[in-house]
N, C-alpha and C positions, 0 to 999 in steps of 0.2 A: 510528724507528717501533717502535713495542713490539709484541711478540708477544701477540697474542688470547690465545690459549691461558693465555701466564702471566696478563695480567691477566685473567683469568676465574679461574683458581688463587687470585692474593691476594687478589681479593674474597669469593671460596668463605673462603679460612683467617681474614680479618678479620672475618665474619662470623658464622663460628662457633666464633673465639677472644670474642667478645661475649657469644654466648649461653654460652659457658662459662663466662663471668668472671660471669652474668647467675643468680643465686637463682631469682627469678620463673617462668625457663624460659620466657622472650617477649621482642624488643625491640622498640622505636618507633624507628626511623628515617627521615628525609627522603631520597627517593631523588634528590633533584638535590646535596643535602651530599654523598651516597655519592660521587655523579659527579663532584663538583667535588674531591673528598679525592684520588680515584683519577685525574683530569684524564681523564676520560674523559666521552661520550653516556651518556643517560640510558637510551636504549634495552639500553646496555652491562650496565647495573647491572639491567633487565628478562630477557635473556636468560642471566642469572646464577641469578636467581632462577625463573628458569622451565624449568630445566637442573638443579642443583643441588642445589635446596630444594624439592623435590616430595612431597607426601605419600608416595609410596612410599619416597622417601628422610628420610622424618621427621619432616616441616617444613609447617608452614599457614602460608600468605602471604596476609593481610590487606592490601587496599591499598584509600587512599581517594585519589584525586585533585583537585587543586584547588591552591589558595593556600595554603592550610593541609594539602596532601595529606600521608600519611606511610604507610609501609610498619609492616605489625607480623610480625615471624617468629616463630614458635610453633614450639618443640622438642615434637613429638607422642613418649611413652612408647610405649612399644612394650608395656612390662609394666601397661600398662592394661587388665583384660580387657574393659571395652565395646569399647574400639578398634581392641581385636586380633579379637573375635569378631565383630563387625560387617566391617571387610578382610576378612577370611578369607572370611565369607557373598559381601561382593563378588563377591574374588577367584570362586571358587564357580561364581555365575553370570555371569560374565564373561570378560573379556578382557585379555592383557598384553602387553604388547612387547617387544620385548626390553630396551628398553633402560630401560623402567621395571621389568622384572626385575633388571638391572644394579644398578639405583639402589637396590632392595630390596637385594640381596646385601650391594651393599656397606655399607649403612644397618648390616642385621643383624649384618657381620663389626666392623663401627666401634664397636656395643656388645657387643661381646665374645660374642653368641650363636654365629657362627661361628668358628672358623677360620681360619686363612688357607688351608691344604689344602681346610676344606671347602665353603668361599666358591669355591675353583676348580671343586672336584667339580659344587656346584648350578648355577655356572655353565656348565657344560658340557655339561648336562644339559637344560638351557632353551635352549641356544642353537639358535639356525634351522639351522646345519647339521645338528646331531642329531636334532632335530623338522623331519626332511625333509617336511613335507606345504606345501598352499598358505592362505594367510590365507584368512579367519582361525579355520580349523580351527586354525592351531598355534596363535596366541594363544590360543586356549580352553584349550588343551592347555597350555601356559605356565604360563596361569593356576591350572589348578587343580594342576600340579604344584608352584606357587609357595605355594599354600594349604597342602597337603600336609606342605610344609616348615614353616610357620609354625605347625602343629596339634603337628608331630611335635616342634619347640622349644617349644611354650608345655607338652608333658606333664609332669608336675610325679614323673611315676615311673620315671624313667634311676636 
């Protein structure tokens, strides 16, 4: 029996050894080819992508379903300033999770914005132990401490 875990890992790394290898910064792929490559459910190859490749971690997943269905992953820039400025307004008036703060951090530490030290720090700092209150006051709170960060990296005067 194969561990969940890893195959969720090599699908995570096969997919964005693709977009790396990929110019365009997008691929089209069949998500039953995925499942069949990796001899896995099709669901397997959804909960990869709905875990994984989230917009806070980087990523717009396109999916059409059908005969002809197919997946398209979009590598989202972060140094875009509509993209970044618009998230941020989000973040702002909204809410985050933890674990789509997580997904942030780590997005941001993968392109080189953080740290590894400081990827711990903002982790630490978001997490529900430290923001002892009850949801979703902390999510608010999360959130714009998440924004905060993102304002305080996109400043162009360090």
């Amino acid at each position: 029996m194969v561990n969940m875990s890893n195959l969720v890992d090599r699908i995570e790394r096969h997919i964005k050894k693709i977009l790396q290898d990929t110019p365009q910064g997008y691929v089209v792929i069949q998500r039953s080819g995925l499942a069949s490559q990796f001899e896995c459910a099709p669901s397997q190859i959804n909960y990869v992508l709905g875990t994984r490749f989230t917009v806070e971690q980087g990523y717009l997943v396109e999916s059409r379903r059908g005969g002809g269905g197919y997946l398209r992953i979009v590598k989202l820039g972060i140094e875009t300033p509509d993209y970044l400025d618009d998230f941020i307004a989000q973040l702002d008036a909204g809410e985050m999770t933890q674990n789509a703060a997580e997904g942030l951090i780590k997005r941001l530490a993968e392109e080189g914005l953080l740290s590894k030290r400081e990827a711990m720090l903002v982790r630490t700092v978001v997490d529900r132990e430290t923001l002892s209150l009850q949801v979703p006051e902390r999510d608010r709170l999360r959130a714009r401490l998440m924004a905060a960060v993102l304002r305080t990296l996109a400043r162009e005067d360090f």
